[in-house]
C-alpha positions, 0 to 999 in steps of 0.5 A: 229094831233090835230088843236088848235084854241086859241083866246082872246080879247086884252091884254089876253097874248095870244102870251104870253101863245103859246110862253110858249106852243112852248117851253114845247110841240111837236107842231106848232104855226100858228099866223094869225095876223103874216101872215097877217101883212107879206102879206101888206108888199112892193111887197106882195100879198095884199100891193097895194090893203091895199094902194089903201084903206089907202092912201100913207100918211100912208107909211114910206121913204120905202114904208112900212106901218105905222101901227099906222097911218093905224090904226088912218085911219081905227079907223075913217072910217068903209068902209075901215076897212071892205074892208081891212078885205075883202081883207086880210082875205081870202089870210090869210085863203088861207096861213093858210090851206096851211100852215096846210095841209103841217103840216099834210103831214111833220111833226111829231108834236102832234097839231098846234095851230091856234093864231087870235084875230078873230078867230070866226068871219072870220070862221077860227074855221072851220079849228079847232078841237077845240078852247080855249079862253084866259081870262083876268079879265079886271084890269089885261087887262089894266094894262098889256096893260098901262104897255107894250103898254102904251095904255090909257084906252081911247085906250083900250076902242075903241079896245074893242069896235071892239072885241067880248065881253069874253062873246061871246068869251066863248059861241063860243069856247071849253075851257076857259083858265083863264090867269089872274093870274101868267103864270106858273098857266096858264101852269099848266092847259094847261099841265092837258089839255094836259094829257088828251089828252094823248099827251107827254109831251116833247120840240119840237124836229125834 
């Protein structure tokens, strides 16, 4: 069992391309920001250390986090942007090795697909055999993003700002899986990657 690491800047369609993956092969997706968004919910391992760092200001009637809100917070104070990420990222490291030892002792699948945005930067491609980077040419970037988020260019920029450039992104990963065009032509080079890996090409079954 192959593990997969696939990362990309913002906007690059990657839950879009593993949502494609999980359907045509036998494998399991792990999405990081998933986990990490599960462990800052009400009564979760990291909620009152994520709170303690934001404010209560930031929480709905419910106790639940607004995320756009703690998103201003954390866009305007770098401190607490890196002790969130202290705190959160090592129980999401902890979840996902968890998660794919479990994998490897129960399950039949042919490879697990590693899904962060950081990827690189908080030393999860250690966990990897390889990695893919999604690319987007930048235009395509920006009008997926107006178009599904609404985001301004102003918006996208900060985002950006934050990531590792596609640059640094391709010098740190295995592959570079162009998904500026249509997503049947992305496919189309995953499924010659998955050739040659000699993988079946056949839906997940149990």
């Amino acid at each position: 069992m192959k593990i997969i690491g696939v990362t990309g800047r913002v906007g690059s369609g990657k839950s879009e391309v593993l949502n494609r993956v999980s359907e045509k092969y036998n494998c399991r997706i792990i999405k990081a920001d998933e986990i990490a968004r599960d462990i800052q919910e009400p009564g979760a391992e990291c909620y009152l250390s994520v709170v303690s760092l934001i404010g209560a200001d930031c929480l709905d009637s419910e106790g639940r986090i607004i995320r756009s809100k703690m998103a201003d917070v954390i866009f305007n104070d770098e401190r607490i942007l890196k002790e969130i990420n202290n705190v959160v990222h090592p129980a999401v490291k902890r979840i996902i090795s968890d998660d794919i030892k479990a994998f490897r002792e129960n399950s039949k699948c042919d490879a697990v697909f590693l899904e962060s945005a950081i990827l690189l930067e908080y030393g999860l491609r250690d966990m990897c055999d390889e990695t893919w980077c999604i690319f987007v040419r930048d235009e395509v970037r920006r009008s997926r993003l107006k178009a599904s988020r609404g985001y301004s260019d102003e918006i996208i920029d900060a985002i950006l700002s934050r990531q590792l450039s596609d640059q640094e992104l391709a010098e740190g990963c295995d592959r570079i899986i162009d998904n500026s065009d249509d997503i049947e032509d992305t496919m189309e080079r995953i499924g010659l990657i998955w050739q040659e890996k000699n993988m079946p090409d056949s839906s997940f079954s149990d």
